[in-house]
N, CA, C and O atoms as a GROMACS GRO file, in nm:
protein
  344
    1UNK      N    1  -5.132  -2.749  -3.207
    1UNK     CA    2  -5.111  -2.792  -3.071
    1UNK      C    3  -5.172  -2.694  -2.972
    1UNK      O    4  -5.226  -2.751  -2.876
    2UNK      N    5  -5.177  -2.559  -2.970
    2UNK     CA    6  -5.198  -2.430  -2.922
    2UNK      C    7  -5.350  -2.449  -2.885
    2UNK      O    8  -5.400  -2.429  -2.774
    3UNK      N    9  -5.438  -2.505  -3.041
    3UNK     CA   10  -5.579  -2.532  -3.031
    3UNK      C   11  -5.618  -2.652  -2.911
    3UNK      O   12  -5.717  -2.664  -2.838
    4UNK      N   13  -5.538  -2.705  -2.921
    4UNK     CA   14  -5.592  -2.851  -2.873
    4UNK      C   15  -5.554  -2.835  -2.721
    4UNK      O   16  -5.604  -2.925  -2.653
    5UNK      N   17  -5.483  -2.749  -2.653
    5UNK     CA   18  -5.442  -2.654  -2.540
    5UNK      C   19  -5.578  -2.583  -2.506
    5UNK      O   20  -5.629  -2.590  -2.395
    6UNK      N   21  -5.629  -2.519  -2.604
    6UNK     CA   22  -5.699  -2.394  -2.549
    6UNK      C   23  -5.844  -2.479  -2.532
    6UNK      O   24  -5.913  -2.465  -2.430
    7UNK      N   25  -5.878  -2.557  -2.627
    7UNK     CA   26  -5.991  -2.682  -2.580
    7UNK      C   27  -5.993  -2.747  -2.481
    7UNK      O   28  -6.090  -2.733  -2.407
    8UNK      N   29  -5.892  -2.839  -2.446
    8UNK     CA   30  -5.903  -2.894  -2.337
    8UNK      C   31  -5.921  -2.818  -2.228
    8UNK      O   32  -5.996  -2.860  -2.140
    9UNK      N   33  -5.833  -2.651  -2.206
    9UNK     CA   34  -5.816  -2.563  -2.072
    9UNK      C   35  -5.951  -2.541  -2.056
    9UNK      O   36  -5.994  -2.545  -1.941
   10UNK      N   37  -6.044  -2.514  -2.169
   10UNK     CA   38  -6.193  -2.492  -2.140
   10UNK      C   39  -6.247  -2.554  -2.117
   10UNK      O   40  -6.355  -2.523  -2.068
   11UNK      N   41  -6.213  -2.692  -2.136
   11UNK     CA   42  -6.323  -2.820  -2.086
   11UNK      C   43  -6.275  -2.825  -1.959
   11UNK      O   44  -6.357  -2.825  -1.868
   12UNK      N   45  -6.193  -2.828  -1.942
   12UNK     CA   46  -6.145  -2.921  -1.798
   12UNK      C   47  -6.112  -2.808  -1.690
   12UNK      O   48  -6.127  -2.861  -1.580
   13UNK      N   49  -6.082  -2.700  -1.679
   13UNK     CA   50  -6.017  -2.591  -1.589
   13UNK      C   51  -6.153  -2.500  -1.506
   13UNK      O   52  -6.272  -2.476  -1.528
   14UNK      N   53  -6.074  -2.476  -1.428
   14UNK     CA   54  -6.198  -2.351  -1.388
   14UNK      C   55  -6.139  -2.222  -1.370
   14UNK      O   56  -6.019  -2.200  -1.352
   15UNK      N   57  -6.203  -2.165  -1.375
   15UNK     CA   58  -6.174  -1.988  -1.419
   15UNK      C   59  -6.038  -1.909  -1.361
   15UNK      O   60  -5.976  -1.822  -1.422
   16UNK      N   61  -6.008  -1.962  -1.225
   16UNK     CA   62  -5.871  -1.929  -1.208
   16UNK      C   63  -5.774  -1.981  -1.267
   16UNK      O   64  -5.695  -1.905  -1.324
   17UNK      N   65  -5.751  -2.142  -1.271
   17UNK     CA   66  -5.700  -2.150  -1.351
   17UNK      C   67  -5.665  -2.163  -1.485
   17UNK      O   68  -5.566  -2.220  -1.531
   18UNK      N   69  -5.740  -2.116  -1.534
   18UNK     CA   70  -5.743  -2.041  -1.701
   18UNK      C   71  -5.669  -1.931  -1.709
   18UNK      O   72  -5.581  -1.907  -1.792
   19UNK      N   73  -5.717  -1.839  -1.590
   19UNK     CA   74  -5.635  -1.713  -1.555
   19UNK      C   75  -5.475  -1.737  -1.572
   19UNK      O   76  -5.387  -1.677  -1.634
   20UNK      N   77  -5.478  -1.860  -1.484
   20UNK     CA   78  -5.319  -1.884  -1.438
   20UNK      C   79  -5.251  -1.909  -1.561
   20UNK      O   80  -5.149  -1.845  -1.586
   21UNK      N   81  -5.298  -2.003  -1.645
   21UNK     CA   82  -5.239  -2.021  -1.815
   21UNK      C   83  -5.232  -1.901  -1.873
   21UNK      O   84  -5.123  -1.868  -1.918
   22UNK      N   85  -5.336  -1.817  -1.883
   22UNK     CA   86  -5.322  -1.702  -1.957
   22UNK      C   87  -5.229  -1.649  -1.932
   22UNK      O   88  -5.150  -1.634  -2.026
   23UNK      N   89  -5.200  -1.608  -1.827
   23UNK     CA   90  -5.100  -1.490  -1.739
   23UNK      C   91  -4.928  -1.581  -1.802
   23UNK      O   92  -4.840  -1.515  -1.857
   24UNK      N   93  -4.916  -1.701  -1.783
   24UNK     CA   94  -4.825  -1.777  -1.826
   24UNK      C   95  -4.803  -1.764  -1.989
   24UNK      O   96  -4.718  -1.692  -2.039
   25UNK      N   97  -4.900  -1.852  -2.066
   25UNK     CA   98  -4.895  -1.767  -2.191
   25UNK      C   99  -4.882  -1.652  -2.270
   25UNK      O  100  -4.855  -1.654  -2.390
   26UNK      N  101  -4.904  -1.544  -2.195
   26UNK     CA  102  -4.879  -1.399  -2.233
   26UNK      C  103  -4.723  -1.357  -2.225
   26UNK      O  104  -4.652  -1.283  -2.293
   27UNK      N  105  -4.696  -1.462  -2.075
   27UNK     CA  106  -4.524  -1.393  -2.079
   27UNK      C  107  -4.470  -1.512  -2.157
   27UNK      O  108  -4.440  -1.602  -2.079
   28UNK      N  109  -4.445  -1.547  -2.301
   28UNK     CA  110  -4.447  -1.588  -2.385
   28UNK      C  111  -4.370  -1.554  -2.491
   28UNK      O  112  -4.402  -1.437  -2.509
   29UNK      N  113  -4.270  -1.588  -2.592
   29UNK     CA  114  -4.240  -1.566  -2.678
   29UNK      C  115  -4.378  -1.522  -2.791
   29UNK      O  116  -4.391  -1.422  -2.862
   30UNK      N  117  -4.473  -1.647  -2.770
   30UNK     CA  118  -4.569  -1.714  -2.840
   30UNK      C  119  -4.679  -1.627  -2.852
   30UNK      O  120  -4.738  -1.585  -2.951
   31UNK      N  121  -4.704  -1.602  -2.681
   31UNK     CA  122  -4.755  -1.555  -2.651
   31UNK      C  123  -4.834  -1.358  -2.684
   31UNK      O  124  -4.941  -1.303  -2.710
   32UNK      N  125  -4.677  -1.326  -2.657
   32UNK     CA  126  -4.657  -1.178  -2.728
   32UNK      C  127  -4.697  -1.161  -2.851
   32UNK      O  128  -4.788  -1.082  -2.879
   33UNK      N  129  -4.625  -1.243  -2.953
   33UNK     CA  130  -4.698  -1.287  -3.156
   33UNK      C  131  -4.807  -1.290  -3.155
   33UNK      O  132  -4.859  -1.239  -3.254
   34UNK      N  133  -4.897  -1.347  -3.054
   34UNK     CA  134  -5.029  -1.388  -3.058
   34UNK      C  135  -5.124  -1.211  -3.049
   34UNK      O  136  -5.216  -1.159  -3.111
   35UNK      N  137  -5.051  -1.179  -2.955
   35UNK     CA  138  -5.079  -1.022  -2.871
   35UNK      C  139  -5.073  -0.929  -3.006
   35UNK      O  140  -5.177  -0.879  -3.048
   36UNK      N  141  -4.976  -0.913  -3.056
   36UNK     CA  142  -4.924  -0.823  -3.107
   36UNK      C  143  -4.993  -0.813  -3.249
   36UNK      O  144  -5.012  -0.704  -3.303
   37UNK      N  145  -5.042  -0.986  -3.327
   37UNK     CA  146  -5.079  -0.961  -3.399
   37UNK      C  147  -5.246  -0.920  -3.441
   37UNK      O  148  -5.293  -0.872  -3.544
   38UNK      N  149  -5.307  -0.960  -3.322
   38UNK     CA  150  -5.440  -0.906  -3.291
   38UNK      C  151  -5.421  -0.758  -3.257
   38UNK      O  152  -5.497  -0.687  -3.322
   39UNK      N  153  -5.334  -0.689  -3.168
   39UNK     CA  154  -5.324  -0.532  -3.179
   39UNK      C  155  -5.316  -0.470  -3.324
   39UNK      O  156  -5.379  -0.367  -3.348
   40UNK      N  157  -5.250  -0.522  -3.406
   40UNK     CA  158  -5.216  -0.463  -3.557
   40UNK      C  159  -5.347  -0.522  -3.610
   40UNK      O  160  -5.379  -0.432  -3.687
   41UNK      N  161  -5.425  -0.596  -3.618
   41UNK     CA  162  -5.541  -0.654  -3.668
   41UNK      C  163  -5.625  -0.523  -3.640
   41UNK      O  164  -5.610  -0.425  -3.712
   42UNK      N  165  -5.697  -0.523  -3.554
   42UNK     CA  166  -5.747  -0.411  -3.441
   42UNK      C  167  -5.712  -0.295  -3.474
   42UNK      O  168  -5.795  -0.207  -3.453
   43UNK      N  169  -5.584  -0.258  -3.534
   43UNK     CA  170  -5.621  -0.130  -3.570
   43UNK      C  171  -5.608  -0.127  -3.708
   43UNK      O  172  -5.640  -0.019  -3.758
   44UNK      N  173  -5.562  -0.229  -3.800
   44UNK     CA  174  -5.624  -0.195  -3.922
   44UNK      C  175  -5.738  -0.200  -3.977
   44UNK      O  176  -5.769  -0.148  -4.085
   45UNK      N  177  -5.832  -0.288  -3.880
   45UNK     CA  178  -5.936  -0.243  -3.916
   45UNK      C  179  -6.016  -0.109  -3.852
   45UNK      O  180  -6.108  -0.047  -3.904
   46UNK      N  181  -5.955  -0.085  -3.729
   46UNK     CA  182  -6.009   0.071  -3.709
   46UNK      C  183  -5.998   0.167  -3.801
   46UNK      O  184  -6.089   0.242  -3.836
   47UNK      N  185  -5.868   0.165  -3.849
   47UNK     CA  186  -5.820   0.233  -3.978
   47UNK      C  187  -5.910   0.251  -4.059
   47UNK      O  188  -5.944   0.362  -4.099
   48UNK      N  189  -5.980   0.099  -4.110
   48UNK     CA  190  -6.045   0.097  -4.243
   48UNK      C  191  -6.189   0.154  -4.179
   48UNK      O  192  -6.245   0.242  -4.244
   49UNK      N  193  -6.249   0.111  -4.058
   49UNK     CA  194  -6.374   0.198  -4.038
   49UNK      C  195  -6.369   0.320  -4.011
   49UNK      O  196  -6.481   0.368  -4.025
   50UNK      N  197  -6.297   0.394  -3.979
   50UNK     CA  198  -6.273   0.514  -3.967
   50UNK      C  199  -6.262   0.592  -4.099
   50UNK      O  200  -6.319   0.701  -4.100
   51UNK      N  201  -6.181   0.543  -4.241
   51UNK     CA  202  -6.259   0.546  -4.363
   51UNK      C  203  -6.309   0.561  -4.407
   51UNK      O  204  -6.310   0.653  -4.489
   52UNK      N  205  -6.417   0.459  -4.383
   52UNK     CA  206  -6.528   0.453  -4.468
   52UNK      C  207  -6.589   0.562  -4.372
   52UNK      O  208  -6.596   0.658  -4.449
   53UNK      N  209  -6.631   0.600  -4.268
   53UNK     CA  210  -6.711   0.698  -4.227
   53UNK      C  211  -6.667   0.823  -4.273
   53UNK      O  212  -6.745   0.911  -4.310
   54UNK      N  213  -6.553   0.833  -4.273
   54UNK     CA  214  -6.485   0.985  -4.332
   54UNK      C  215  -6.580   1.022  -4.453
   54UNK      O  216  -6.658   1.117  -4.463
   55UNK      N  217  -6.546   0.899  -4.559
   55UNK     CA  218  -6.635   0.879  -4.676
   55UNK      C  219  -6.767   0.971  -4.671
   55UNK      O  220  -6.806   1.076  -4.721
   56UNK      N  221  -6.823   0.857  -4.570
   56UNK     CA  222  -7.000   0.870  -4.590
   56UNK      C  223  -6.993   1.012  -4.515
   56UNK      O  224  -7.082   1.077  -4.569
   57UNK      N  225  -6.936   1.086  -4.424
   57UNK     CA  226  -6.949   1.259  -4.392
   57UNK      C  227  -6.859   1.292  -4.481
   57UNK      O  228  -6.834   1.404  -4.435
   58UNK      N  229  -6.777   1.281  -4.591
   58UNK     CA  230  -6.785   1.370  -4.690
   58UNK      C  231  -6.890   1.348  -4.798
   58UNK      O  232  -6.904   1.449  -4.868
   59UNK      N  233  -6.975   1.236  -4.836
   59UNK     CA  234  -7.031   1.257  -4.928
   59UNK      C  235  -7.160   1.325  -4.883
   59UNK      O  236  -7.232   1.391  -4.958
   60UNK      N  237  -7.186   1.300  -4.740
   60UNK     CA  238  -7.294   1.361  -4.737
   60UNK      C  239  -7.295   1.554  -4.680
   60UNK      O  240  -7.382   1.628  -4.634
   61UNK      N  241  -7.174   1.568  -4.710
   61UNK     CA  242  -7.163   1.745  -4.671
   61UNK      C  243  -7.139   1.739  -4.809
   61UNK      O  244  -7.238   1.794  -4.856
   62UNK      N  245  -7.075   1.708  -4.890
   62UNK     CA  246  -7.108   1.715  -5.073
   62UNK      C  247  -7.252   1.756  -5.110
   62UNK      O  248  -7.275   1.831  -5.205
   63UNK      N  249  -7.359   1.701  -5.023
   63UNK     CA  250  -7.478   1.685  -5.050
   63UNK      C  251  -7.538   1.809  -4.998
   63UNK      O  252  -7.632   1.851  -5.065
   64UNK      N  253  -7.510   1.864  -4.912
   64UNK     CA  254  -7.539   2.015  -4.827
   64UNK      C  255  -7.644   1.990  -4.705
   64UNK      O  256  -7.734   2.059  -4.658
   65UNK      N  257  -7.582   1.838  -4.669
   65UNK     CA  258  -7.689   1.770  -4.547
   65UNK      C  259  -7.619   1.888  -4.440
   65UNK      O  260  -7.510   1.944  -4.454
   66UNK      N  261  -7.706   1.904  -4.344
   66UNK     CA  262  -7.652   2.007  -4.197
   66UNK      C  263  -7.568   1.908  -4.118
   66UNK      O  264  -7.583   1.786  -4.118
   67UNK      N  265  -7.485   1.971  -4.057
   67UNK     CA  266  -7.353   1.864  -3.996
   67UNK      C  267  -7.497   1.815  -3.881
   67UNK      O  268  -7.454   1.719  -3.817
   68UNK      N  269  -7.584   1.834  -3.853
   68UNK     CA  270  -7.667   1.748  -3.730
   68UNK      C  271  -7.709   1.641  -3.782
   68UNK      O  272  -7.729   1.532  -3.729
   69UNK      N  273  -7.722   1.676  -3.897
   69UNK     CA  274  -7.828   1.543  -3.976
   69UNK      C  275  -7.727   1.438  -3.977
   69UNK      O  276  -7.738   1.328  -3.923
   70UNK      N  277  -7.611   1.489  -4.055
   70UNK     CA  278  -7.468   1.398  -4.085
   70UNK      C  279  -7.446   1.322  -3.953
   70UNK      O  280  -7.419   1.202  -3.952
   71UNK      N  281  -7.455   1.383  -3.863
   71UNK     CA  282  -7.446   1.289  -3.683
   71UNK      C  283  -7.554   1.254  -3.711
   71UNK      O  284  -7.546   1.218  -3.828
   72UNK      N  285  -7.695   1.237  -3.664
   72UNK     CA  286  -7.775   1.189  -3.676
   72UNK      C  287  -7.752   1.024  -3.743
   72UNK      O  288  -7.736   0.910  -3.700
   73UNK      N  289  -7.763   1.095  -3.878
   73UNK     CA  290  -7.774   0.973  -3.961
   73UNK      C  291  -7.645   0.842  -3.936
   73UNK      O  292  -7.678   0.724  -3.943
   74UNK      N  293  -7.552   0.868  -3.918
   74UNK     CA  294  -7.420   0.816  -3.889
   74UNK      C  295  -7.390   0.751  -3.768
   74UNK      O  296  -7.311   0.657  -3.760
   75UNK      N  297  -7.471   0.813  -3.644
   75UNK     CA  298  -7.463   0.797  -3.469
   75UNK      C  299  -7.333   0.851  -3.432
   75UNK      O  300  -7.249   0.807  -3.353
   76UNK      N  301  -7.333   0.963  -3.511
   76UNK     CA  302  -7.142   1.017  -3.435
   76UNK      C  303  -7.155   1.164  -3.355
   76UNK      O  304  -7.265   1.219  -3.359
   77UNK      N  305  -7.077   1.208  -3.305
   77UNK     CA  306  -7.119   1.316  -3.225
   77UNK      C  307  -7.083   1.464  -3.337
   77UNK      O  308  -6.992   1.465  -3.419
   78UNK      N  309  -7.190   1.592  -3.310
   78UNK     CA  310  -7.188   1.684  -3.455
   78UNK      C  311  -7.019   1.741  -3.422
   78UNK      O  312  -6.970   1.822  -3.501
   79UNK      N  313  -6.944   1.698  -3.310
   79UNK     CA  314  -6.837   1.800  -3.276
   79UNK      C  315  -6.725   1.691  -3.394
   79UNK      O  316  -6.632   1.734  -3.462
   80UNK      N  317  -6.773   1.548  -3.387
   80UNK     CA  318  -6.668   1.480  -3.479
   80UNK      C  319  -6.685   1.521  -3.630
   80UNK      O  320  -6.587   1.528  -3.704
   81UNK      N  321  -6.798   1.545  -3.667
   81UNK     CA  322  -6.826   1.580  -3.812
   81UNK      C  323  -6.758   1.696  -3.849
   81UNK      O  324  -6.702   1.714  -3.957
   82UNK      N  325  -6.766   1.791  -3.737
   82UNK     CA  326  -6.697   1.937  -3.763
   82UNK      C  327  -6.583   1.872  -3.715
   82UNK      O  328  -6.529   1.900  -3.822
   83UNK      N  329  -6.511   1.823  -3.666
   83UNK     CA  330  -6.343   1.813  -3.670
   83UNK      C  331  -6.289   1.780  -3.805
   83UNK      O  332  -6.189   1.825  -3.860
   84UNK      N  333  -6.396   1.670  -3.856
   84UNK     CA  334  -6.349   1.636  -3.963
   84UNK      C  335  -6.364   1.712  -4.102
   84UNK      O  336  -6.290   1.675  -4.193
   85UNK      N  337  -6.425   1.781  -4.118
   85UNK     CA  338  -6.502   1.913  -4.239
   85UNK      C  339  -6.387   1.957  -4.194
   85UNK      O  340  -6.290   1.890  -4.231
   86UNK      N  341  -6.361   2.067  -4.110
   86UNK     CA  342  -6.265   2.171  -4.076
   86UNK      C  343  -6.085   2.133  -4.106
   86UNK      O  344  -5.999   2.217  -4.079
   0.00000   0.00000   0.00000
C-alpha cells in the first residue's frame, strides 16, 4: 500500500507537497521503522567497508608498500593508514 502511496505522490504532487507527506510520514510509527532501518543498513554496511579496507592496508603494509603508496593506491589520506598501523 506504502508503494502505491509513494507512486502516485510522484506522479501527481509537486515538490512541496511531497515535502508535506514526508514531514507527515516521518512523524510516524511507520515512518520511524522505515528511518531506523535504513540507519542500521547504512552502517552495517559502513562497517563492512571499512573492513575490507582495513584488510587491503594490512595486506599491503604485510607487503612493505610505504604508508604513501598504501594512500595512494586506496584514495585514503597517509594520516588514516598510520592511525590504523599504529
Amino acid at each position: 500500500m506504502q508503494a502505491v502511496l509513494y507512486v502516485l505522490a510522484e506522479k501527481f504532487l509537486q515538490k512541496e507537497e511531497l515535502e508535506k507527506i514526508r514531514e507527515e510520514i516521518n512523524m510516524t510509527r511507520l515512518g520511524q521503522m522505515i528511518f531506523d532501518d535504513g540507519m542500521e543498513k547504512g552502517i552495517e554496511k559502513g562497517i563492512e567497508q571499512g573492513l575490507e579496507l582495513a584488510k587491503q592496508i594490512f595486506k599491503l603494509a604485510g607487503e612493505n608498500i610505504p604508508v604513501q603508496e598504501i594512500a595512494r593506491r586506496l584514495s585514503v589520506s597517509e594520516n588514516e593508514v598510520r592511525q590504523l598501523l599504529n
